[in-house]
N, C-alpha and C positions, 0 to 999 in steps of 0.2 A: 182438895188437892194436896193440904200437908200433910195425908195419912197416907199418899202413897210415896214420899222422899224418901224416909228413914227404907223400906223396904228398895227402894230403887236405888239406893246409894250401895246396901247391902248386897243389892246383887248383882250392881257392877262392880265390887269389889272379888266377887266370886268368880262372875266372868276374865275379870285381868288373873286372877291369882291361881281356881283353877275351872278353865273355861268350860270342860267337858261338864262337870258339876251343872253348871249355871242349865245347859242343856235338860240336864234330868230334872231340873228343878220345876222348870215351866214345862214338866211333858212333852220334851221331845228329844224319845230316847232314838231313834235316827242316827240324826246329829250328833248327838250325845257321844253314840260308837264312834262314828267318822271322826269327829273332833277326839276324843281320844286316841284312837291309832292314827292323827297327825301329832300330839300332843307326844307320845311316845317318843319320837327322835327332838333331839335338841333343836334342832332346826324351824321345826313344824310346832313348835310351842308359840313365839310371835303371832303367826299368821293364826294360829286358833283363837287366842287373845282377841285380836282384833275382830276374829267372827263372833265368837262371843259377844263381846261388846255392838258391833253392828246389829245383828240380831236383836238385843235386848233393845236396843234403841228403836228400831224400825218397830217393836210390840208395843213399846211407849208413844211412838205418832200414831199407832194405827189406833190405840186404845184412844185417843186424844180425840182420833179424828171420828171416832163413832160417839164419843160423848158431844162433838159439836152439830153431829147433822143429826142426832135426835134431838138436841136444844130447837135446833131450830126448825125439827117437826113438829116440836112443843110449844113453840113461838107461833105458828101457823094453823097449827087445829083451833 
């Protein structure tokens, strides 16, 4: 688990700083566009921020939550 902090600190830092980035980074250039042409207007930089940030965080539970239900198909076979 400590080999994935330094990377996850790294790229929530990219997400608050520049969110469209963080997008391209994990392959989803999508989002990527969209969160850039909100990022564009002064306005629309917060709210990308924050998806940014939500995003990264919701791949960090889901990745969590598939290392626990193979543990415990690992615990069960």
């Amino acid at each position: 688990m400590c080999l994935y902090l330094p990377y996850f600190y790294d790229m929530l830092l990219i997400a608050v700083l520049v969110p469209w980035l963080s997008f391209f980074l994990r392959l989803r250039p999508l989002r990527g566009i969209i969160c850039l042409l909100l990022q564009l207007t002064l306005i629309g930089w917060l709210p990308a921020a924050i998806w940014a940030v939500a995003d990264l965080q919701e791949k960090r539970a889901q990745r969590r939550s598939r290392r626990m239900i193979r543990a415990v198909r690992f615990a069960n076979a």
